[in-house]
C-alpha positions as CSV (number, residue, x, y, z in Angstrom):
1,X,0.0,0.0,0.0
2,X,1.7,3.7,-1.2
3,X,1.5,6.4,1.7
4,X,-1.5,8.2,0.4
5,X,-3.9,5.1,0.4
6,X,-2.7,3.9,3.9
7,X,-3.8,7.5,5.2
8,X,-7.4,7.0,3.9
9,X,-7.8,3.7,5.0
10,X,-7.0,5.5,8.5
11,X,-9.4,7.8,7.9
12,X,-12.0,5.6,6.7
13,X,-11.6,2.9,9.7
14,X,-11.7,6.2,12.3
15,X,-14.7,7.8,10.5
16,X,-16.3,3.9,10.9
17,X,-15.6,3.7,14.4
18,X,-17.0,7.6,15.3
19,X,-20.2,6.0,13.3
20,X,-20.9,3.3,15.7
21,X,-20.2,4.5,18.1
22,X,-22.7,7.5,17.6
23,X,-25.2,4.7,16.8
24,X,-24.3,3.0,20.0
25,X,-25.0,6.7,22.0
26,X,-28.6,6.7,20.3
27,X,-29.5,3.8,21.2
28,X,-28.1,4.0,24.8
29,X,-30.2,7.6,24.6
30,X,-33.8,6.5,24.2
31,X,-33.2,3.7,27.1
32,X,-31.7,6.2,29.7
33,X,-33.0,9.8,30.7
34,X,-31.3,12.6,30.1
35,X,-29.2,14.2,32.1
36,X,-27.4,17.1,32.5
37,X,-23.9,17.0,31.6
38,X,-22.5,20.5,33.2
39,X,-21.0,19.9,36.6
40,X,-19.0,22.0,38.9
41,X,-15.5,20.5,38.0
42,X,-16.4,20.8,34.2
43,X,-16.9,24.5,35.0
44,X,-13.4,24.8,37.1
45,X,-12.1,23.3,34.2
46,X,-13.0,25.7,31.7
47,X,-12.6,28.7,33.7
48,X,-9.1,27.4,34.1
49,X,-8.4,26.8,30.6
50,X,-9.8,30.4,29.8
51,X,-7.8,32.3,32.4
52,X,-4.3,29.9,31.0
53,X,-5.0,30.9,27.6
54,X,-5.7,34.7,28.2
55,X,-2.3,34.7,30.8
56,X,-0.4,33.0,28.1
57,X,-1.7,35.9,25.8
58,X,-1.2,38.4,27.8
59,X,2.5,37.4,29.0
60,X,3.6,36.8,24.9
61,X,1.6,40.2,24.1
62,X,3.6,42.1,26.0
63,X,7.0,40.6,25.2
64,X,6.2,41.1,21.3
65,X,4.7,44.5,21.9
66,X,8.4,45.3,23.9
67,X,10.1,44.0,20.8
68,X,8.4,46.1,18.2
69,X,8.4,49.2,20.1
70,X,12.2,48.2,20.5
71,X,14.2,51.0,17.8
72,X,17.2,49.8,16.9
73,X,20.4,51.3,19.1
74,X,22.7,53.1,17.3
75,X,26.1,54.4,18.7
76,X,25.8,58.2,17.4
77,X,29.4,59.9,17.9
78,X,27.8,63.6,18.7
79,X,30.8,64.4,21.5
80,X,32.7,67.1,20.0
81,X,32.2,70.2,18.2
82,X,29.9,71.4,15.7
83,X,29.2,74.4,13.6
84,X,26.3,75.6,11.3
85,X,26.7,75.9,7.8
86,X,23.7,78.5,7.8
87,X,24.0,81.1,11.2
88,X,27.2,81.9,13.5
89,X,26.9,79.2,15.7
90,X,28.3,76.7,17.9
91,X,27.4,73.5,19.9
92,X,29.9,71.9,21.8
93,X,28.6,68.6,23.0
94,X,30.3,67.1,26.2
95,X,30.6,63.7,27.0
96,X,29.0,64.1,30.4
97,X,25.5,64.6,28.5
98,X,26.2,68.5,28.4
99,X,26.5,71.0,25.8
100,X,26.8,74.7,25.3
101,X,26.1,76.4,22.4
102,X,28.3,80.0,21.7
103,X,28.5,82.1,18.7
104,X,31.1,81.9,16.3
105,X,30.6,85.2,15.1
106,X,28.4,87.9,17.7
107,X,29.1,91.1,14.5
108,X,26.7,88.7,12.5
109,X,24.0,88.5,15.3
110,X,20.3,90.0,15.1
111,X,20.3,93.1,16.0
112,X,17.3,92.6,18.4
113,X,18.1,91.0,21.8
114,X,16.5,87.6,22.3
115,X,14.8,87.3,18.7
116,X,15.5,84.5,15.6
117,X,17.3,85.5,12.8
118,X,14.2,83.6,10.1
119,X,13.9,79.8,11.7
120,X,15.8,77.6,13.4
121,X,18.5,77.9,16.0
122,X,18.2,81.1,18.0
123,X,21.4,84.0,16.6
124,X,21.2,86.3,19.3
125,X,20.7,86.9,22.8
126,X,23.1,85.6,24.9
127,X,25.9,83.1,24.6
128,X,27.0,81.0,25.9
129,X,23.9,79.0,26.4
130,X,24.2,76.0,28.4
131,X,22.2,73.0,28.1
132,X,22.1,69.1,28.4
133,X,20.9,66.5,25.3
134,X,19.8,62.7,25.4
135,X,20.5,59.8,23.2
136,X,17.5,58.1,22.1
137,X,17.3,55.2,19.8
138,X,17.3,55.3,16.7
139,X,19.2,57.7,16.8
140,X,17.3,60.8,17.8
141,X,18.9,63.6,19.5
142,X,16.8,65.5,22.4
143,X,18.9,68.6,23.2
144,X,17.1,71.1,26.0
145,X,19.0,74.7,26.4
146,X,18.8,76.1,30.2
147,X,16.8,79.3,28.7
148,X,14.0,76.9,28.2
149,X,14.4,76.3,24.3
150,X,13.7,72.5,23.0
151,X,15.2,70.9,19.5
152,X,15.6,67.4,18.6
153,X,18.1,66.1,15.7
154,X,18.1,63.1,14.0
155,X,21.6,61.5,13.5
156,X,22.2,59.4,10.8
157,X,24.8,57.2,10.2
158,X,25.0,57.9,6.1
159,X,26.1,61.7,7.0
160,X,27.8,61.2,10.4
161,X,29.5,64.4,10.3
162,X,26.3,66.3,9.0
163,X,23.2,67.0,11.0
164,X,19.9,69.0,11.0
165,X,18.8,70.8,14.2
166,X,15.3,71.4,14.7
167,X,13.7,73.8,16.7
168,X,10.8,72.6,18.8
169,X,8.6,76.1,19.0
170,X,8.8,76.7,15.2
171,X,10.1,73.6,13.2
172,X,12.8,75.6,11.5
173,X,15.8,73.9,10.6
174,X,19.7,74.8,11.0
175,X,22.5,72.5,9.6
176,X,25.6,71.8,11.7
177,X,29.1,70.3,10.6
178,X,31.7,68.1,12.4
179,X,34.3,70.5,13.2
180,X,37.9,69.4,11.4
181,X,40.2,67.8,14.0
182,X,43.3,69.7,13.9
Protein backbone atom coordinates (compact mmCIF):
# COMPACT_ATOMS: atom_id res chain seq x y z
CA UNK A 1 0.00 0.00 0.00
CA UNK A 2 1.73 3.66 -1.21
CA UNK A 3 1.46 6.36 1.68
CA UNK A 4 -1.48 8.17 0.37
CA UNK A 5 -3.89 5.11 0.44
CA UNK A 6 -2.70 3.91 3.93
CA UNK A 7 -3.76 7.49 5.16
CA UNK A 8 -7.37 6.98 3.93
CA UNK A 9 -7.84 3.74 4.96
CA UNK A 10 -7.03 5.48 8.51
CA UNK A 11 -9.36 7.81 7.93
CA UNK A 12 -11.97 5.59 6.74
CA UNK A 13 -11.61 2.89 9.71
CA UNK A 14 -11.75 6.19 12.35
CA UNK A 15 -14.71 7.79 10.51
CA UNK A 16 -16.32 3.86 10.91
CA UNK A 17 -15.61 3.71 14.36
CA UNK A 18 -16.96 7.63 15.34
CA UNK A 19 -20.21 5.98 13.30
CA UNK A 20 -20.86 3.29 15.66
CA UNK A 21 -20.16 4.52 18.15
CA UNK A 22 -22.69 7.48 17.56
CA UNK A 23 -25.16 4.68 16.79
CA UNK A 24 -24.26 3.04 19.97
CA UNK A 25 -25.02 6.69 21.95
CA UNK A 26 -28.56 6.74 20.28
CA UNK A 27 -29.48 3.77 21.16
CA UNK A 28 -28.14 3.98 24.79
CA UNK A 29 -30.22 7.60 24.63
CA UNK A 30 -33.85 6.49 24.23
CA UNK A 31 -33.17 3.74 27.05
CA UNK A 32 -31.69 6.24 29.69
CA UNK A 33 -33.02 9.77 30.72
CA UNK A 34 -31.33 12.61 30.07
CA UNK A 35 -29.20 14.16 32.13
CA UNK A 36 -27.42 17.10 32.51
CA UNK A 37 -23.92 17.02 31.58
CA UNK A 38 -22.45 20.47 33.24
CA UNK A 39 -21.04 19.90 36.57
CA UNK A 40 -18.99 21.95 38.92
CA UNK A 41 -15.54 20.46 37.96
CA UNK A 42 -16.40 20.83 34.16
CA UNK A 43 -16.91 24.53 35.02
CA UNK A 44 -13.40 24.79 37.12
CA UNK A 45 -12.07 23.33 34.18
CA UNK A 46 -13.04 25.70 31.71
CA UNK A 47 -12.62 28.65 33.66
CA UNK A 48 -9.10 27.41 34.09
CA UNK A 49 -8.42 26.79 30.63
CA UNK A 50 -9.80 30.43 29.78
CA UNK A 51 -7.81 32.27 32.40
CA UNK A 52 -4.32 29.92 30.98
CA UNK A 53 -4.96 30.89 27.62
CA UNK A 54 -5.72 34.69 28.20
CA UNK A 55 -2.31 34.69 30.84
CA UNK A 56 -0.35 32.96 28.08
CA UNK A 57 -1.74 35.88 25.80
CA UNK A 58 -1.20 38.38 27.76
CA UNK A 59 2.53 37.41 28.97
CA UNK A 60 3.59 36.81 24.93
CA UNK A 61 1.56 40.15 24.07
CA UNK A 62 3.58 42.14 25.97
CA UNK A 63 7.01 40.57 25.22
CA UNK A 64 6.21 41.12 21.32
CA UNK A 65 4.72 44.54 21.88
CA UNK A 66 8.40 45.29 23.94
CA UNK A 67 10.10 44.03 20.85
CA UNK A 68 8.38 46.07 18.19
CA UNK A 69 8.40 49.25 20.13
CA UNK A 70 12.19 48.17 20.48
CA UNK A 71 14.24 51.02 17.75
CA UNK A 72 17.23 49.82 16.91
CA UNK A 73 20.43 51.34 19.13
CA UNK A 74 22.74 53.07 17.28
CA UNK A 75 26.14 54.38 18.75
CA UNK A 76 25.81 58.15 17.45
CA UNK A 77 29.42 59.95 17.93
CA UNK A 78 27.77 63.59 18.74
CA UNK A 79 30.82 64.36 21.52
CA UNK A 80 32.75 67.06 19.96
CA UNK A 81 32.18 70.18 18.22
CA UNK A 82 29.85 71.38 15.71
CA UNK A 83 29.22 74.42 13.56
CA UNK A 84 26.32 75.56 11.35
CA UNK A 85 26.66 75.86 7.78
CA UNK A 86 23.72 78.51 7.84
CA UNK A 87 24.02 81.09 11.15
CA UNK A 88 27.20 81.86 13.46
CA UNK A 89 26.89 79.16 15.67
CA UNK A 90 28.28 76.71 17.86
CA UNK A 91 27.41 73.52 19.86
CA UNK A 92 29.90 71.88 21.75
CA UNK A 93 28.59 68.62 22.97
CA UNK A 94 30.26 67.07 26.15
CA UNK A 95 30.55 63.68 26.99
CA UNK A 96 28.96 64.09 30.40
CA UNK A 97 25.52 64.56 28.50
CA UNK A 98 26.16 68.49 28.40
CA UNK A 99 26.49 71.05 25.78
CA UNK A 100 26.78 74.73 25.34
CA UNK A 101 26.06 76.45 22.38
CA UNK A 102 28.28 79.96 21.75
CA UNK A 103 28.51 82.14 18.73
CA UNK A 104 31.07 81.93 16.34
CA UNK A 105 30.60 85.18 15.07
CA UNK A 106 28.40 87.94 17.74
CA UNK A 107 29.07 91.06 14.46
CA UNK A 108 26.73 88.72 12.48
CA UNK A 109 23.97 88.54 15.30
CA UNK A 110 20.34 90.00 15.07
CA UNK A 111 20.26 93.07 16.03
CA UNK A 112 17.27 92.57 18.38
CA UNK A 113 18.10 91.02 21.76
CA UNK A 114 16.52 87.63 22.30
CA UNK A 115 14.84 87.33 18.73
CA UNK A 116 15.47 84.46 15.61
CA UNK A 117 17.29 85.52 12.81
CA UNK A 118 14.21 83.57 10.07
CA UNK A 119 13.88 79.76 11.67
CA UNK A 120 15.79 77.58 13.44
CA UNK A 121 18.51 77.90 16.04
CA UNK A 122 18.23 81.11 18.00
CA UNK A 123 21.40 84.04 16.58
CA UNK A 124 21.20 86.27 19.27
CA UNK A 125 20.65 86.91 22.78
CA UNK A 126 23.12 85.62 24.88
CA UNK A 127 25.89 83.06 24.59
CA UNK A 128 27.03 81.03 25.95
CA UNK A 129 23.92 78.96 26.39
CA UNK A 130 24.22 75.95 28.39
CA UNK A 131 22.17 72.96 28.09
CA UNK A 132 22.05 69.12 28.43
CA UNK A 133 20.93 66.50 25.26
CA UNK A 134 19.80 62.73 25.39
CA UNK A 135 20.45 59.80 23.16
CA UNK A 136 17.50 58.12 22.15
CA UNK A 137 17.31 55.17 19.80
CA UNK A 138 17.28 55.28 16.70
CA UNK A 139 19.25 57.75 16.79
CA UNK A 140 17.32 60.84 17.84
CA UNK A 141 18.89 63.63 19.53
CA UNK A 142 16.80 65.52 22.43
CA UNK A 143 18.95 68.62 23.15
CA UNK A 144 17.07 71.14 26.03
CA UNK A 145 19.03 74.73 26.37
CA UNK A 146 18.79 76.09 30.24
CA UNK A 147 16.82 79.31 28.68
CA UNK A 148 13.96 76.91 28.24
CA UNK A 149 14.36 76.34 24.29
CA UNK A 150 13.74 72.52 23.03
CA UNK A 151 15.16 70.87 19.46
CA UNK A 152 15.61 67.41 18.56
CA UNK A 153 18.12 66.14 15.71
CA UNK A 154 18.15 63.15 14.04
CA UNK A 155 21.60 61.48 13.47
CA UNK A 156 22.23 59.42 10.79
CA UNK A 157 24.84 57.16 10.17
CA UNK A 158 24.99 57.94 6.05
CA UNK A 159 26.06 61.66 6.98
CA UNK A 160 27.78 61.22 10.42
CA UNK A 161 29.50 64.40 10.26
CA UNK A 162 26.26 66.27 9.05
CA UNK A 163 23.17 66.96 10.97
CA UNK A 164 19.87 68.99 11.04
CA UNK A 165 18.84 70.76 14.24
CA UNK A 166 15.29 71.42 14.66
CA UNK A 167 13.65 73.77 16.66
CA UNK A 168 10.77 72.61 18.78
CA UNK A 169 8.61 76.06 18.96
CA UNK A 170 8.79 76.66 15.19
CA UNK A 171 10.14 73.57 13.25
CA UNK A 172 12.81 75.62 11.49
CA UNK A 173 15.82 73.92 10.62
CA UNK A 174 19.66 74.81 11.04
CA UNK A 175 22.55 72.54 9.59
CA UNK A 176 25.56 71.80 11.73
CA UNK A 177 29.07 70.31 10.61
CA UNK A 178 31.66 68.13 12.42
CA UNK A 179 34.28 70.55 13.17
CA UNK A 180 37.88 69.35 11.42
CA UNK A 181 40.15 67.85 13.95
CA UNK A 182 43.30 69.67 13.91
Amino acid sequence: MSGGTRFFSYINHFIGIYLDRREADMNQQTTQPKKSKITPVGIMELVLVCLGVTFVVLVFGMAARQKIREAPTIAVPIVGDWTSSDKPLRLAFQPDRTLVLTSTNPSQLHPDAGSTEGAGAPVSGTYPVSGTYMLQPGGKILIKLNNGSRYTAEWKATSPNRFDLIDDATEGVTTFDREKQK
